[in-house]
N, CA, C and O atoms as CSV, one atom per row, in Angstrom:
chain,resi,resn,atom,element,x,y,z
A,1,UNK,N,N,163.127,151.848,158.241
A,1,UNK,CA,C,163.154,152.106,156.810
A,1,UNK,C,C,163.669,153.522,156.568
A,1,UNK,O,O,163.520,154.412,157.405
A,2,UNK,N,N,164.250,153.692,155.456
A,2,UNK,CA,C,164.967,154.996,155.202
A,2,UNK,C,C,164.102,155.715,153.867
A,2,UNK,O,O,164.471,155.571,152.701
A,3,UNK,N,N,163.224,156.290,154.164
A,3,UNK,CA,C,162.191,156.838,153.332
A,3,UNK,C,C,162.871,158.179,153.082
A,3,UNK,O,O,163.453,158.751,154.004
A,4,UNK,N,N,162.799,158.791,151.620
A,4,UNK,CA,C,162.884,159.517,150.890
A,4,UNK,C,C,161.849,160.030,149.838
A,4,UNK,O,O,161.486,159.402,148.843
A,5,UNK,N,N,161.503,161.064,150.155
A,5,UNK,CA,C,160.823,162.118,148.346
A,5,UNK,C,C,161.332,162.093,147.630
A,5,UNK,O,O,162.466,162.568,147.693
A,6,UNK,N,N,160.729,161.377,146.146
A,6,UNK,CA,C,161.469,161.565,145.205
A,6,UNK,C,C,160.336,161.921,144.242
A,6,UNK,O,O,160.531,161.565,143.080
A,7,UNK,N,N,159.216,162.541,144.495
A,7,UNK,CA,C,158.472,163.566,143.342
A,7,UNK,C,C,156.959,163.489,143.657
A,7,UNK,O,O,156.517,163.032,144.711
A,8,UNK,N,N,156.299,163.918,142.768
A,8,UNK,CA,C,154.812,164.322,142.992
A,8,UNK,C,C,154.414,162.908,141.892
A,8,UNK,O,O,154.995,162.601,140.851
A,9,UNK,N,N,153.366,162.304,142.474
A,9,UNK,CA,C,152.623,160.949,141.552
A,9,UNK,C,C,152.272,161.815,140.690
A,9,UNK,O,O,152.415,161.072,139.719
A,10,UNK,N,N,151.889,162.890,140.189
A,10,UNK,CA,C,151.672,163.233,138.797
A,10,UNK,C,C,152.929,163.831,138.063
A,10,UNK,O,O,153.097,164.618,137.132
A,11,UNK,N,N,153.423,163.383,138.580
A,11,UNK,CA,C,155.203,164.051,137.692
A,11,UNK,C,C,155.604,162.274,136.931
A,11,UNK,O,O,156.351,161.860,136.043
A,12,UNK,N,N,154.665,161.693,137.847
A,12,UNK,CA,C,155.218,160.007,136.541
A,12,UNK,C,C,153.634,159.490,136.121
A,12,UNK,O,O,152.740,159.171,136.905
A,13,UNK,N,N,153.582,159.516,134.478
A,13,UNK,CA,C,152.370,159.417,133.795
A,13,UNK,C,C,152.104,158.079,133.946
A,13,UNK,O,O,152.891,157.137,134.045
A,14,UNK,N,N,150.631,158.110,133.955
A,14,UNK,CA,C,150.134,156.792,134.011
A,14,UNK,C,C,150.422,155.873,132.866
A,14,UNK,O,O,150.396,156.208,131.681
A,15,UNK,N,N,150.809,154.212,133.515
A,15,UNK,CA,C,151.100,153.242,132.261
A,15,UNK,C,C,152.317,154.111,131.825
A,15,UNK,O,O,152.496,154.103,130.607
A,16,UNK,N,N,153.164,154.834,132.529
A,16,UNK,CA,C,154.881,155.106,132.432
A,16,UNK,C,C,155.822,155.261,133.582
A,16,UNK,O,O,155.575,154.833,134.710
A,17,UNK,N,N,156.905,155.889,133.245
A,17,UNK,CA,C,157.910,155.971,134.502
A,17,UNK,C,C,158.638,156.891,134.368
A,17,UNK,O,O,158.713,157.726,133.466
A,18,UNK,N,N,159.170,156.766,135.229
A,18,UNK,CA,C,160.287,157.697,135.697
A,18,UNK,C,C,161.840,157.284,136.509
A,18,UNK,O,O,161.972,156.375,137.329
A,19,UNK,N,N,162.974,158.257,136.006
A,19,UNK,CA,C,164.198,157.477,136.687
A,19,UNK,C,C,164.352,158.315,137.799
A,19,UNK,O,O,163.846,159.435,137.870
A,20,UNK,N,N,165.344,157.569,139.053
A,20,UNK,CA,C,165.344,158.025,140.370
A,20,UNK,C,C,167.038,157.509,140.104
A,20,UNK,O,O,167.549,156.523,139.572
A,21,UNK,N,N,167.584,158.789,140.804
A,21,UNK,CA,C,169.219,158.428,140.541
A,21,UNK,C,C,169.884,158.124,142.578
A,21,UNK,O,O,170.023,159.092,143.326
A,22,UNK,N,N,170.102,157.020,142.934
A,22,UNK,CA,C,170.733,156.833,143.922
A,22,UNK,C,C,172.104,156.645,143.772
A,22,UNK,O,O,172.824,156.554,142.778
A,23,UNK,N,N,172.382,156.593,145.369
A,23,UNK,CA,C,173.649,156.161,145.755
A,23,UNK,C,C,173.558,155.011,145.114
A,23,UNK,O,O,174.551,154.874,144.399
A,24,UNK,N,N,172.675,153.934,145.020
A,24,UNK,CA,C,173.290,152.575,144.383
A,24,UNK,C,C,172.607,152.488,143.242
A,24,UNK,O,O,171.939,151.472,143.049
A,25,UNK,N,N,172.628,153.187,142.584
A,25,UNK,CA,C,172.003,153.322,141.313
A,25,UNK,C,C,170.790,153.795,140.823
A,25,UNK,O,O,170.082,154.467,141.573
A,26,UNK,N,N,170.309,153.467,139.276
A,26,UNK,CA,C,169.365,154.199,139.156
A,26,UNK,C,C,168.193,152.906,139.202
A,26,UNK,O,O,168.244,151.766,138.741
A,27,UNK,N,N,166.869,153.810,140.161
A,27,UNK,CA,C,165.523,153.052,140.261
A,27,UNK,C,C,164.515,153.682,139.431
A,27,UNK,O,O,164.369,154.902,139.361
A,28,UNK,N,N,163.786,152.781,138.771
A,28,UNK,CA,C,162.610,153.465,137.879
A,28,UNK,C,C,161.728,152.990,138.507
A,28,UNK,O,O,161.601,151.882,139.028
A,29,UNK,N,N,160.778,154.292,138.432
A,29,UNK,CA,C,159.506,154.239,139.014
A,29,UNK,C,C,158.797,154.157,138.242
A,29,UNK,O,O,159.044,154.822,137.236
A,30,UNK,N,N,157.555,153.333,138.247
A,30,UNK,CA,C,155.944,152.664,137.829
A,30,UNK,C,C,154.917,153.413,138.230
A,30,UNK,O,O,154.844,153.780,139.403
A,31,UNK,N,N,154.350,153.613,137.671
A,31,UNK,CA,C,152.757,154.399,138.068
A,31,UNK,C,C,151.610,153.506,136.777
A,31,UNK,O,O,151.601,153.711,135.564
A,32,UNK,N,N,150.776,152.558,137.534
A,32,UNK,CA,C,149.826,151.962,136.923
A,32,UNK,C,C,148.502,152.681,136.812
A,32,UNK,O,O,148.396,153.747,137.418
A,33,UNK,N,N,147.502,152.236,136.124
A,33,UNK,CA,C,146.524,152.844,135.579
A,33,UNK,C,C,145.692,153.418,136.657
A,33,UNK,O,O,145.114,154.501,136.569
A,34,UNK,N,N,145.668,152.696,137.593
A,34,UNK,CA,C,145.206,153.009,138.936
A,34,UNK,C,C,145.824,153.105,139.993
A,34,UNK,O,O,145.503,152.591,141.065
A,35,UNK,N,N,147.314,154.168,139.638
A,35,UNK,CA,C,147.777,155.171,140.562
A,35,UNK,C,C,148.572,154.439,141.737
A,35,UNK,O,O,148.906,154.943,142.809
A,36,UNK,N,N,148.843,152.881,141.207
A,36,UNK,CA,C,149.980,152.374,142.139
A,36,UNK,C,C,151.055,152.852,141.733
A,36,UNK,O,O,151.097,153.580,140.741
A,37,UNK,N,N,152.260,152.475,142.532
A,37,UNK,CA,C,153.475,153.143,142.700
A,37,UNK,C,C,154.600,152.186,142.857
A,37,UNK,O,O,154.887,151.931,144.026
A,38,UNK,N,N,155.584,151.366,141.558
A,38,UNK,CA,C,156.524,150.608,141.986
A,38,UNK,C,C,157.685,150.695,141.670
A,38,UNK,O,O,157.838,151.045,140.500
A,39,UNK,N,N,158.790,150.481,142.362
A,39,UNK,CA,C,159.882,150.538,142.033
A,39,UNK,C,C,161.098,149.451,141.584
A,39,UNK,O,O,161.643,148.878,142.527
A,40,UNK,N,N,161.348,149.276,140.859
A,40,UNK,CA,C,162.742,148.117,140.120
A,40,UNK,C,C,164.142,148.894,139.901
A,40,UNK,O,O,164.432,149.920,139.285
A,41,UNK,N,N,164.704,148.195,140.480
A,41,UNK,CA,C,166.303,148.602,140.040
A,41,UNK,C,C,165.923,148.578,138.489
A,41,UNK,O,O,165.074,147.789,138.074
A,42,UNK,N,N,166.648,149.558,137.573
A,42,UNK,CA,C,166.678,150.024,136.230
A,42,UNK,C,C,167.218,149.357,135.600
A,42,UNK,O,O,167.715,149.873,134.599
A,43,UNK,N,N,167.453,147.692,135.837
A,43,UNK,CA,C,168.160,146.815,134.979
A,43,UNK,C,C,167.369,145.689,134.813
A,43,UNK,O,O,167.066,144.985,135.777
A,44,UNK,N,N,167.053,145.482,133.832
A,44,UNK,CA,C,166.371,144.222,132.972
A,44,UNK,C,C,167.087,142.944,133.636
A,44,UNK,O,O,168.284,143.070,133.895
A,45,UNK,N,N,166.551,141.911,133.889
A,45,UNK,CA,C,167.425,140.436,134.893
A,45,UNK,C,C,168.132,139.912,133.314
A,45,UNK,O,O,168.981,139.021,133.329
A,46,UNK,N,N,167.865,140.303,132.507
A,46,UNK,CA,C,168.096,139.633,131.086
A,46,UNK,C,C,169.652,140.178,130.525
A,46,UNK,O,O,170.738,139.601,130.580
A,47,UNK,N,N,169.375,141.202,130.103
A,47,UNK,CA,C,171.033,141.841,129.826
A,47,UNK,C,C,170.937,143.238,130.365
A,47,UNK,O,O,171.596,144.169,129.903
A,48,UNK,N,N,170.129,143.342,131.314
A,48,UNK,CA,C,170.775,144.916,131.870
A,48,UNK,C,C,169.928,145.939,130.899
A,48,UNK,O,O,170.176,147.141,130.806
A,49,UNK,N,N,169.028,145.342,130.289
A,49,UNK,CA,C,168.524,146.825,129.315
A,49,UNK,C,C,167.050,147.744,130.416
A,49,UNK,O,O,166.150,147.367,131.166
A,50,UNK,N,N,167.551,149.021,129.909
A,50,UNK,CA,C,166.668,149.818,130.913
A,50,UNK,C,C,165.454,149.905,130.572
A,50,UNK,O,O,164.981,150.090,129.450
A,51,UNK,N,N,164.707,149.704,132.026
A,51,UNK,CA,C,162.925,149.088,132.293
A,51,UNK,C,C,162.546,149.892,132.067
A,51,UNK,O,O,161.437,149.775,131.544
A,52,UNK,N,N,163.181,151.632,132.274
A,52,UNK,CA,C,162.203,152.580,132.541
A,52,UNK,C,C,161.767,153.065,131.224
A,52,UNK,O,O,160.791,153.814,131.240
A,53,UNK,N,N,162.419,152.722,129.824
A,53,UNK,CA,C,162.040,152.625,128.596
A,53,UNK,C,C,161.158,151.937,128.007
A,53,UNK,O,O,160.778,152.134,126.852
A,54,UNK,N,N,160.525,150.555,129.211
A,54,UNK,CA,C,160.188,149.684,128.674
A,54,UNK,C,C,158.382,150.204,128.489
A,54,UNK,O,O,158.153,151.376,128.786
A,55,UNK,N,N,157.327,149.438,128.070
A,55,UNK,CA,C,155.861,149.600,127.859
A,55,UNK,C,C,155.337,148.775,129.110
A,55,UNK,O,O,155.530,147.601,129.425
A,56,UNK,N,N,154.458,150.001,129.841
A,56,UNK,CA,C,153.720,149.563,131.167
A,56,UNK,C,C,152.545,148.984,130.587
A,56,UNK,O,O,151.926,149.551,129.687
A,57,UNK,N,N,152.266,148.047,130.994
A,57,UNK,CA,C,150.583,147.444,130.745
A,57,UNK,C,C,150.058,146.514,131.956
A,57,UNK,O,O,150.596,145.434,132.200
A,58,UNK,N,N,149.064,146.969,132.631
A,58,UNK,CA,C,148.558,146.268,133.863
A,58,UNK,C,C,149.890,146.491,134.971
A,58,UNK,O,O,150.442,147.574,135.165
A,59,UNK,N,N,150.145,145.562,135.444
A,59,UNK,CA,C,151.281,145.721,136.478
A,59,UNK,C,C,152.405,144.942,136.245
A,59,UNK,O,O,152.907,144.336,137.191
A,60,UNK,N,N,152.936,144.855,134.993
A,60,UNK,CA,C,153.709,144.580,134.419
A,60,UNK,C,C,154.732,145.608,133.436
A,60,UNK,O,O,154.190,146.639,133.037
A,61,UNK,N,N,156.047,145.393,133.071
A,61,UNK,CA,C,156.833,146.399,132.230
A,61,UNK,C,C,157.141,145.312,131.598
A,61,UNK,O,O,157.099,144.210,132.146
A,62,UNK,N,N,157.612,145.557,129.926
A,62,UNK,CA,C,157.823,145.046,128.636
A,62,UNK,C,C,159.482,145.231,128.202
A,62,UNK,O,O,159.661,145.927,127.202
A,63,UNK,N,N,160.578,144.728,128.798
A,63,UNK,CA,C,161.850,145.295,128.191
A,63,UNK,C,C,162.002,145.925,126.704
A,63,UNK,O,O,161.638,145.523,125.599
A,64,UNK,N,N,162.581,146.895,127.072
A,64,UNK,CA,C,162.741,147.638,125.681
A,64,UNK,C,C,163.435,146.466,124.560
A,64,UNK,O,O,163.062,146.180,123.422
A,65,UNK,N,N,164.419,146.007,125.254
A,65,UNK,CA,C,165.817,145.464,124.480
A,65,UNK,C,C,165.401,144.166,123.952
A,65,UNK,O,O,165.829,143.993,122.811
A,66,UNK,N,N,164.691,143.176,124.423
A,66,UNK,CA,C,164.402,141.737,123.872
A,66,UNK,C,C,163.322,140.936,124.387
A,66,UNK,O,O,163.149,139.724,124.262
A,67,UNK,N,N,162.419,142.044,125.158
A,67,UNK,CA,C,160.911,141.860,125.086
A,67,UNK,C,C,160.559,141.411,126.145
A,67,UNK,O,O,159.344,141.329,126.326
A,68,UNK,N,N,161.556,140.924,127.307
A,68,UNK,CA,C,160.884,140.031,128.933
A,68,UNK,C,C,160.495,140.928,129.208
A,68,UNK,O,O,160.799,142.108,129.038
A,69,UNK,N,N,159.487,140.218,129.850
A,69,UNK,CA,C,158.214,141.132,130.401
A,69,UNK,C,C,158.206,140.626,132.005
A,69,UNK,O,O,158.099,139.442,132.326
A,70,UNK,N,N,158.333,141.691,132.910
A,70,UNK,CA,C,158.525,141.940,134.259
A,70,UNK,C,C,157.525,142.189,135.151
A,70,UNK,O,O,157.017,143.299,134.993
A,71,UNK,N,N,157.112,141.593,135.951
A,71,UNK,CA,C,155.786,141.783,137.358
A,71,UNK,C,C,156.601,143.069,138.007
A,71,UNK,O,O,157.738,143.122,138.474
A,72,UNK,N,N,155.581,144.086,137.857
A,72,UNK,CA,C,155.804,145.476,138.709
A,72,UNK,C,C,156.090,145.239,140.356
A,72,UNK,O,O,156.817,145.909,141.089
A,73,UNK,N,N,155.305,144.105,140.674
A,73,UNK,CA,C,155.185,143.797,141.979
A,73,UNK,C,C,156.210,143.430,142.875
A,73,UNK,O,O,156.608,143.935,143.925
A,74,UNK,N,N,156.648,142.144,142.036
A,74,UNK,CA,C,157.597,141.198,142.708
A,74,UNK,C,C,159.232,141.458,141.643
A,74,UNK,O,O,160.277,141.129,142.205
A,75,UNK,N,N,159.327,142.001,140.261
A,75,UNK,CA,C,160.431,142.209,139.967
A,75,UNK,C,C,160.872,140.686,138.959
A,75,UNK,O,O,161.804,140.595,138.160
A,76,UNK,N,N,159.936,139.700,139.304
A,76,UNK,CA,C,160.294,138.578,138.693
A,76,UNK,C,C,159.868,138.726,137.352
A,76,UNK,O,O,158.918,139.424,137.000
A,77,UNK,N,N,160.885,137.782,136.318
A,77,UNK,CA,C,160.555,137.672,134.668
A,77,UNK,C,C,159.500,136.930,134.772
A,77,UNK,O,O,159.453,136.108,135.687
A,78,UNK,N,N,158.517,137.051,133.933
A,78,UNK,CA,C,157.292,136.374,133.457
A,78,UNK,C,C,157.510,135.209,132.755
A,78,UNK,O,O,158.111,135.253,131.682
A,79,UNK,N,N,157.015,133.951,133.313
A,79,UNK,CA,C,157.920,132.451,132.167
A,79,UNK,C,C,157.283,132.449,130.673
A,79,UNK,O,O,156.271,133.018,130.264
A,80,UNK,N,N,158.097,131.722,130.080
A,80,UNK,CA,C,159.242,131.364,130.376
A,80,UNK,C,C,160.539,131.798,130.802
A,80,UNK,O,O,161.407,130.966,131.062
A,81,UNK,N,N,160.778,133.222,130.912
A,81,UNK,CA,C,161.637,133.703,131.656
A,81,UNK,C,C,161.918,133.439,132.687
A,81,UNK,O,O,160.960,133.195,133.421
A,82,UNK,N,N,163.282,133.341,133.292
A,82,UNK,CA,C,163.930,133.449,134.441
A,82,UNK,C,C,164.778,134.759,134.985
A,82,UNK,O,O,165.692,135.196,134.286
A,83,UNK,N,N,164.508,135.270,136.038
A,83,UNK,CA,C,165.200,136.440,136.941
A,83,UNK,C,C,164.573,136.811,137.332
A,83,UNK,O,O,163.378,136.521,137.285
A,84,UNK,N,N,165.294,137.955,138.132
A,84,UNK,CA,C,164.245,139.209,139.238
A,84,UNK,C,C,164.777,140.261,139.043
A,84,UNK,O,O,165.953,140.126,139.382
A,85,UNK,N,N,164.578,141.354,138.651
A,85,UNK,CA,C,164.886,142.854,138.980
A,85,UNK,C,C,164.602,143.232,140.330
A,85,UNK,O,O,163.471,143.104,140.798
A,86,UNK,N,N,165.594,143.704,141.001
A,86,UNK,CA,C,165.153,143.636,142.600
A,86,UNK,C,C,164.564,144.768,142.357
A,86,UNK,O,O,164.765,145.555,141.432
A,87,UNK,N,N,163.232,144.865,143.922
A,87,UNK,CA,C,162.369,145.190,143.928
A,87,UNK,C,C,162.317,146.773,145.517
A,87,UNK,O,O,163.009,146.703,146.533
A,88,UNK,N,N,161.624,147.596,145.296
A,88,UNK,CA,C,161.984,148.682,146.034
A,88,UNK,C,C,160.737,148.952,146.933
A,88,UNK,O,O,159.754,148.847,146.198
A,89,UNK,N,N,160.362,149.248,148.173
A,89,UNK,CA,C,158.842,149.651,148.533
A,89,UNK,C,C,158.790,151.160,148.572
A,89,UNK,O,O,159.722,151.932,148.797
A,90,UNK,N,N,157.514,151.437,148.307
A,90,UNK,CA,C,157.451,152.814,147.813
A,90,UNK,C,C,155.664,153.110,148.517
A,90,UNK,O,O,154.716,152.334,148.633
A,91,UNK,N,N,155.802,154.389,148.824
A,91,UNK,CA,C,154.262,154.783,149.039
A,91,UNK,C,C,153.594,156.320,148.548
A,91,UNK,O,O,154.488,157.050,148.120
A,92,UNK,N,N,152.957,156.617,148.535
A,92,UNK,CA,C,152.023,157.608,148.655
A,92,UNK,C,C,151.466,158.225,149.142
A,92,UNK,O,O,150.271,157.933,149.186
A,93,UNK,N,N,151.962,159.617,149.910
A,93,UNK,CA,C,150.958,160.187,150.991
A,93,UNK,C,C,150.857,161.711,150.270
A,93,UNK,O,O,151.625,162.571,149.840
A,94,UNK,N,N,149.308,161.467,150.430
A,94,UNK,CA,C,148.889,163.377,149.729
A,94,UNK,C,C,149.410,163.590,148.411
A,94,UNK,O,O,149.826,164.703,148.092
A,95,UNK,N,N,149.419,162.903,147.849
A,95,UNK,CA,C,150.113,162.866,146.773
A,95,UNK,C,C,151.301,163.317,146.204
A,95,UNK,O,O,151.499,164.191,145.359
A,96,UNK,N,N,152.155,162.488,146.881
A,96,UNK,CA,C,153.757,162.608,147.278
A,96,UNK,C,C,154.318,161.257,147.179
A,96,UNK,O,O,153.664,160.456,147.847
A,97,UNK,N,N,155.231,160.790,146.616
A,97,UNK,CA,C,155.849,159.576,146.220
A,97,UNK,C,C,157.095,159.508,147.015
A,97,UNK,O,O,158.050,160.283,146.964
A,98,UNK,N,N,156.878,158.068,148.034
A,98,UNK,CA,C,157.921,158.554,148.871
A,98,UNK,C,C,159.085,156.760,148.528
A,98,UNK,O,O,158.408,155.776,148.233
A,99,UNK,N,N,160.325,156.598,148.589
A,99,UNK,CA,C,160.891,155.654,148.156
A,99,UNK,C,C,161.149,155.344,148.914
A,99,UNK,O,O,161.226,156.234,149.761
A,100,UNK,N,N,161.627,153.564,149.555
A,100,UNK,CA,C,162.552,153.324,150.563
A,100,UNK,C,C,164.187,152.732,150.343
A,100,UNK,O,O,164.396,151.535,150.146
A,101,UNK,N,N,165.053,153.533,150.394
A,101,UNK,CA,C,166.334,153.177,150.330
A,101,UNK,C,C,167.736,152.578,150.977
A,101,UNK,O,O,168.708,153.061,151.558
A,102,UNK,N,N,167.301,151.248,150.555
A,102,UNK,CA,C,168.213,150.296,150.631
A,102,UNK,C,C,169.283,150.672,151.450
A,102,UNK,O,O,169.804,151.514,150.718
A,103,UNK,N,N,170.139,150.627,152.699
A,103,UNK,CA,C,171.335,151.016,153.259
A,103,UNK,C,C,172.141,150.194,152.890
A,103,UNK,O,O,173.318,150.284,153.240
């Protein structure tokens, strides 16, 4: 795995996010009420509208643009929706947010 720092867990507010700019684009990061840590490519499976705008609640994000609502976990639309926002593994040590990036 190709692990990278990309900030301090209190630099992304709880029930919000934060954007991470890669080589293959931009990933928004999740921080749930209880200090999990997830990552989605920054594109809605719907039309591309950005997640990291969207409203965190439980372990789920709310698209800004036309309301699908996304599992933090797995990246999949909530049905009746169909898609996936691909999905990133990410961890936490000492309180340090570390990403894993895709080659």
């Amino acid at each position: 795995m190709n692990w990278i720092q990309v900030g301090k867990l209190d630099d992304i507010p709880r029930q919000g996010s934060r954007i991470v700019h890669t080589a293959s684009g931009e990933i928004a990061l999740f921080r749930s009420v209880d200090d999990e840590v997830f990552a989605l490519d920054n594109r809605c499976p719907h039309k591309g509208g950005p997640l990291a705008q969207g409203i965190v609640h439980g372990k789920r994000v709310t698209c800004p643009l036309h309301s699908w609502v996304i599992e933090l976990e797995t990246g999949s639309a909530v049905a009746p929706d169909v898609g996936c926002a691909p999905r990133h593994d990410t961890k936490v040590e000492s309180g340090i947010v570390f990403l894993n990036v895709k080659a």
